[in-house]
N, C-alpha and C positions, 0 to 999 in steps of 0.2 A: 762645320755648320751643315754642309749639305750631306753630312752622313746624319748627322743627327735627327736632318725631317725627313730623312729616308725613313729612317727608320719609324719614325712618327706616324710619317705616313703608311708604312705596311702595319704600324698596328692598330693604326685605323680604319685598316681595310681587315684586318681580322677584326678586331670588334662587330664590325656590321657582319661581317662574313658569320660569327657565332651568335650574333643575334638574329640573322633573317634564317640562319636553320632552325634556331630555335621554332620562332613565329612561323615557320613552314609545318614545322613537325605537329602546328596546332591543328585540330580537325575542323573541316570547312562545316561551316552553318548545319547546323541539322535539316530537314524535306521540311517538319512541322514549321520552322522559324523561318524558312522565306519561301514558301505557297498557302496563297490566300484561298478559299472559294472564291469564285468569281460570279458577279451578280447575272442573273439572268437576262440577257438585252430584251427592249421591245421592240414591237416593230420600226419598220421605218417612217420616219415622219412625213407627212406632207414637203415642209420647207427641206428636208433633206433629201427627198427626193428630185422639187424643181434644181436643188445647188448643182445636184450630177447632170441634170439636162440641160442647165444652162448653157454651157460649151456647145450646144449643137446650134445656137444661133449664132454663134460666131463668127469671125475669117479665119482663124487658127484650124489650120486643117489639121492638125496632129492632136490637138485639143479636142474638135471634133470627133477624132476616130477614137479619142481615148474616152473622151462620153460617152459612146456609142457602145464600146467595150465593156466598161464599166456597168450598165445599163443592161446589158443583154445577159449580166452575171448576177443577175437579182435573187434570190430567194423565195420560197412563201412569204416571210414576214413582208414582205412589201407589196403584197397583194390591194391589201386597202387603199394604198395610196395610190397606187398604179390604175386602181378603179376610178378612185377621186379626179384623176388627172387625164381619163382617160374620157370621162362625165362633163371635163373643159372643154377638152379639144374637139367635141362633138358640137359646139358653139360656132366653131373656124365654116367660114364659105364651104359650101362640098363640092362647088364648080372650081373655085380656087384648090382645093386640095386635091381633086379628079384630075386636073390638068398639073401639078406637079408631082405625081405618082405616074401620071402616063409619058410625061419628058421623061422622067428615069428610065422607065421600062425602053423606051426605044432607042436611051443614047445606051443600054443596058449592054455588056459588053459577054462574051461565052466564058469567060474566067468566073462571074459571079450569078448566081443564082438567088441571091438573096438581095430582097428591096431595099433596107437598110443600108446596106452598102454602096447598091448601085445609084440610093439618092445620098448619098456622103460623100460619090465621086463629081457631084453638080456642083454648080458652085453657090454659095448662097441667094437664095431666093428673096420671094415676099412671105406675109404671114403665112396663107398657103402652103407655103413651102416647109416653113419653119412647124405646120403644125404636124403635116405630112409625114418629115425626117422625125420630129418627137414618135408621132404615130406608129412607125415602122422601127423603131429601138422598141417602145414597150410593147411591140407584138412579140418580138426576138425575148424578151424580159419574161411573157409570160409562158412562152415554147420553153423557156428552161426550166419553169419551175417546175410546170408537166402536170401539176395537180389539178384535178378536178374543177376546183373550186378559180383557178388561172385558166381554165381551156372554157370556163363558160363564159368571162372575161371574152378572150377571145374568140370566141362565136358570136357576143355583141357586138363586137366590131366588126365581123363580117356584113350585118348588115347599115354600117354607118357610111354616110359618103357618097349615097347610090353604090353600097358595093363596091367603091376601089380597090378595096384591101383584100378582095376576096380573096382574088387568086392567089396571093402572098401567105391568108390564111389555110387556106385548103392544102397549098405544101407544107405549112406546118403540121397540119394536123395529121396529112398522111405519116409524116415521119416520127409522131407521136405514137400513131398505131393503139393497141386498146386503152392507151392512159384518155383519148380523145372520146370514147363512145361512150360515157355518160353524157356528159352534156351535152352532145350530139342528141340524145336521145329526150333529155330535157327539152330541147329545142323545138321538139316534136308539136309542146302545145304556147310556142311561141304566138304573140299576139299577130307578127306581121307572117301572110300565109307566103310570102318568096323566100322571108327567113328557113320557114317551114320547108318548103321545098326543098330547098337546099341542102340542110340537114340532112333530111330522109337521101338523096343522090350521095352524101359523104357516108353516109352507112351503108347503103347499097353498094357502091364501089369498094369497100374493104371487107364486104363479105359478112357485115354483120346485120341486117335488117331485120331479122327476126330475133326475138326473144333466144331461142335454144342456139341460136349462133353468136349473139352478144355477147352471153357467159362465159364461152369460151376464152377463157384467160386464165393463167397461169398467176396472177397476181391477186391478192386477197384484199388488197384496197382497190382495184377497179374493179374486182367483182361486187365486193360488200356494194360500193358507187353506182353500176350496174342498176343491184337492186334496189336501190335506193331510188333511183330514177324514175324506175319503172311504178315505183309506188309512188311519185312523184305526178306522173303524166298518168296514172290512173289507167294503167292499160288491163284492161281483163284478160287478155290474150295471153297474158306473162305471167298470172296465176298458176298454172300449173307448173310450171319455170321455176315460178319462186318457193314455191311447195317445197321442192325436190330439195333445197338445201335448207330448210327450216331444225333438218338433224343432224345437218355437217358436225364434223368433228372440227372445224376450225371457230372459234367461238367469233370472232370477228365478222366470219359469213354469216354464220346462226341466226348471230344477235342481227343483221342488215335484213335478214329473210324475215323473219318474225315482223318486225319493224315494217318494212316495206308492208308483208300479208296485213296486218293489222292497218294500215293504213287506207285498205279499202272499205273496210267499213260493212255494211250488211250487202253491197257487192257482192262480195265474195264468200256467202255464206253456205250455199251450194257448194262449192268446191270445198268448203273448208268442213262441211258438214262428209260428206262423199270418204276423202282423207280418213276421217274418223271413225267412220263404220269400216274401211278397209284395213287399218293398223288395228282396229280393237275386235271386231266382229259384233260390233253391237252398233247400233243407230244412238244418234245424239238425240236426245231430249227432244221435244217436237217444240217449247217454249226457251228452248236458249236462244240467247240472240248471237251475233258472228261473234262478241268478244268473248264468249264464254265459250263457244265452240274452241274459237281459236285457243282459249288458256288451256282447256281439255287435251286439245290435242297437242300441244307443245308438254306438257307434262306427262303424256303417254309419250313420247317419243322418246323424252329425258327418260324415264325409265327402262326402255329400252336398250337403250345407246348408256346409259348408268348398268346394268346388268351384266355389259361385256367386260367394260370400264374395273367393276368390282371382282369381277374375276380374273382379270390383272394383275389388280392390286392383290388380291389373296397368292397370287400365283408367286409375285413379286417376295410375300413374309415368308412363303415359306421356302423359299431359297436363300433368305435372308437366315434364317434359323439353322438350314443347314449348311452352312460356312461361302455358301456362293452368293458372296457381297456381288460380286463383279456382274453375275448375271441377273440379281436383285434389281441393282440399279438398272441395266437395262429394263428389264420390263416397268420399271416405275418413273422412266422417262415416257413408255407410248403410256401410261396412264397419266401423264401430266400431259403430254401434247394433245391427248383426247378432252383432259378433262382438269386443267390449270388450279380452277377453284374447289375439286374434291373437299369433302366436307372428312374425309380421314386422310387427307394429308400429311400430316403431321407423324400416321406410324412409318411415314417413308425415309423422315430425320436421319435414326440413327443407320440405316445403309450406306444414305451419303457419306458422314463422318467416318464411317469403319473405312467405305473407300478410299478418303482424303488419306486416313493413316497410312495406310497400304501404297499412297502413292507419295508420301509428305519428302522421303529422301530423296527418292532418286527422280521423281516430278512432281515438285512444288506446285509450280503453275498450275498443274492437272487438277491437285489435291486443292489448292485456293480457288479453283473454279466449283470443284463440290462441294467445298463450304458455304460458300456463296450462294448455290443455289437451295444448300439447305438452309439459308435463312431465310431465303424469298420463299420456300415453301412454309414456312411455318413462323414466322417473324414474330410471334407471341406466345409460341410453344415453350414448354418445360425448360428445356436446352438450348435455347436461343442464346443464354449469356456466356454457356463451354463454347457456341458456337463462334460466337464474337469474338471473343477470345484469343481462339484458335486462330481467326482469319488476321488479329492483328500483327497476334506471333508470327507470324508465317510474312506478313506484312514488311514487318521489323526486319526479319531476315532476308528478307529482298534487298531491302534497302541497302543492310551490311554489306550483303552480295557487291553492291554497286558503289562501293567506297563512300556510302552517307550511315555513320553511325549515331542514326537515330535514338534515343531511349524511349520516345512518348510513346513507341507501339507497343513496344514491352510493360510502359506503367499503366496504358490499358487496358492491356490482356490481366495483369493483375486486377484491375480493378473490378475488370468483371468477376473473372474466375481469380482467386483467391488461391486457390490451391494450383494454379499451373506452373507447375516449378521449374519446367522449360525457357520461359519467361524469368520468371524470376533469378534463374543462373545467368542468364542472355542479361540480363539490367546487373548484374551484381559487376560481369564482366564489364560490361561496359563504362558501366561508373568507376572501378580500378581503373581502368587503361586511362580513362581521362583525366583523374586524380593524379599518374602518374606521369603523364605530358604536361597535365600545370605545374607539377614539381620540377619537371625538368628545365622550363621553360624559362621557370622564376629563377632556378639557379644559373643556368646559362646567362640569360638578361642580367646579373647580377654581376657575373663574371668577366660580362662584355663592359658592363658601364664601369665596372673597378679600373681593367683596364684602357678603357676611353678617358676615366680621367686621370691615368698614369701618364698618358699620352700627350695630354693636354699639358701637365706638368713640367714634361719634358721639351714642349713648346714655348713653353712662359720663361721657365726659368733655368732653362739648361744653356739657352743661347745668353742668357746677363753675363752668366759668370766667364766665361768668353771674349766678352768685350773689356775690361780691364788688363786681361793680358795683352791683348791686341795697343791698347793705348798706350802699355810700358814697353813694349817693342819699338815702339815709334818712335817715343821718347826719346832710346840711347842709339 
């Protein structure tokens, strides 16, 4: 008997033993069948935003600090609401919220430097208190997000409260450094004249009070922001300023300089008029008004800055033609960085692709980054569907790479390109090897359960016949 379910039992550990290699040997989910898009979030809500602050009116001091954390890790997207909430708490006493911002600062300890903190190590307060601690997280909230549109935020708070916040402000904003000198500069034609003041002493202290030191920055969104300001607060003095980048090669500034000049209006028509007799050698029309000066002279400068731009690109084809893909592409990279939107874009397609080939074996990744960018150059060009194509191909074969044998990249490189028979050998293979893992699979499963219920058999009815010998033993 107890050889019998031994034996039972080891072939019912082989049964499952050849069917879980089977079901092992099957290939895991394809990338397409379990990755979704994922929808775009919006921002954050109002009530989403008081639920994280709720904790800072609490006794939980660990609750507390995790608010506090939490809060100070905010985004752009939660700019709106942080304005909205920021719109409340200007409501709260300012003698109440003066006096608990100044108990902080003095039980303030040399470990921390930051207000937030030093009122989270109080214990809880009254409303004052409670608006204060809010107040000093979403100042921390908008010092991370850094942008623009959060530092002007916080330069409104600088003047809420009688100024309590200041000083907690002004260290943010040093440690912001040029992401902080728009709005700074906005601030300029603020209604309240101490807000005023004060601005102008935070631009003065980091060395940017003038127009030609403002600009100075290295980043292409606080300059575009810069100029924007500048056109903003109507300053004439930053007209020449702004001139000077109206022919950048970074279309970002271009497009802020334009924008800002044109923002002044028949201001600045003199200057704009000036500009245009000194890039053409002719005087503007004596009955244009500034926005036609201004169209005049942005399209002679395009032409200009277009003249180097096309002799690039010519310089580009015909390297192209004599077998120096490699150095093609080079130059038809500075004629996209000059000039993104060329209007013959499109002859620079096939350099890319010749590159990708040249790169497809030995670097894939390389060769999928020039595919790529030849579709963003010309996404409705001739060859846009070889291109697609190619990038799926190449796609697919990442994936192989990475043990996900995919087929949908290969049936949509076919479907574009019809004729890519790289693809279509890559799908042929892969639907064999799968055809022949479900064959294997089916038979092994088949083989397991024939013998699970041999097994079972020998469970049922191998121990009956057993027990009648046992009963006639007894017997005699």
């Amino acid at each position: 008997m107890k050889t019998s379910r031994s034996l039972a039992a080891l072939g019912l550990v082989a049964a499952l033993s050849l069917a879980g290699s089977a079901f092992a040997d099957t290939p895991p989910p394809t990338a397409s069948a379990t990755t979704a898009a994922a929808n775009a979030e919006g921002g954050m809500t109002d009530g989403e935003l008081d639920r994280m602050l709720a904790p800072l009116a609490g006794d939980d001091m660990d609750a507390r600090k995790k608010a506090a954390k939490a809060t100070s890790e905010l985004g752009q997207d939660a700019i709106p609401a942080i304005t909205k909430k920021l719109t409340e708490l200007r409501k709260a006493s300012s003698a109440s919220v003066a006096s608990a911002v100044k108990q902080s600062k003095e039980a303030k300890t040399g470990e921390t430097s930051d207000l937030c903190d030093a009122m989270l190590a109080q214990a809880k307060g009254d409303a004052g208190a409670k608006a204060a601690l809010t107040t000093a997280a979403l100042i921390r909230a908008l010092a991370h997000a850094g942008t623009t549109p959060a530092v002007r935020q916080l330069v409104k708070v600088a003047g809420d409260h009688n100024g309590a916040f200041r000083p907690e402000i002004t260290r943010q904003l040093r440690a912001l450094g040029d992401r902080s000198v728009p709005a700074l500069i906005e601030t300029r034609k603020d209604s309240s004249s101490e807000l005023r003041h004060w601005a102008y002493n935070q631009l003065e202290a980091m060395g940017k009070r003038i127009p030609g030191d403002a600009v100075q920055t290295k980043d292409n969104q606080v300059l575009a922001d810069v100029l924007h300001a500048y056109g903003a607060i109507h300053d004439l003095d930053a007209v020449p300023v702004i001139l000077s980048f109206v022919s950048s090669d970074r279309v970002q500034v271009r497009t802020a300089a334009r924008e800002s000049l044109t923002s002044f209006g028949q201001d600045a028509v003199w200057k704009l008029r000036e500009a245009y007799a000194n890039l053409t050698g002719k005087a503007a029309p004596d009955g244009w008004p500034a926005v036609d000066v201004a169209r005049e002279l942005f399209a002679a400068y395009d032409r200009v800055r277009l003249q180097e731009v096309y002799g690039l690109l010519e310089d580009g084809l015909k390297k192209e033609k004599d077998g120096k893909v490699e150095e093609a592409v080079a130059a038809f990279d500075k004629v996209l960085a000059r000039q993104p939107l060329l209007d013959r874009r499109a002859e620079m397609v096939p350099a890319y692709v010749a590159q990708a080939d040249k790169l497809e074996e030995n670097d894939a990744p390389a060769a999928l980054a020039m595919l790529r960018k030849a579709a963003r150059i010309a996404p409705e060009g001739p060859r846009i569907a070889q291109v697609k194509a190619e990038i799926a191909y190449l796609e697919g074969k990442d994936l192989a790479l990475r043990g996900i044998p995919d087929t949908e990249p290969f049936k949509r490189a076919i479907a574009l390109d019809p004729t890519h028979a790289k693809a279509r050998a890559e799908l042929s293979r892969l639907e064999a090897s799968s055809d022949e893992r479900q064959s294997r699979t089916r038979t092994v499963a088949a083989a397991g359960g024939v013998l699970l219920v041999a097994v079972i058999g020998i469970l049922l009815f191998g121990g009956r016949r057993r027990r009648p010998r046992a009963h006639l033993r007894k017997a005699a």
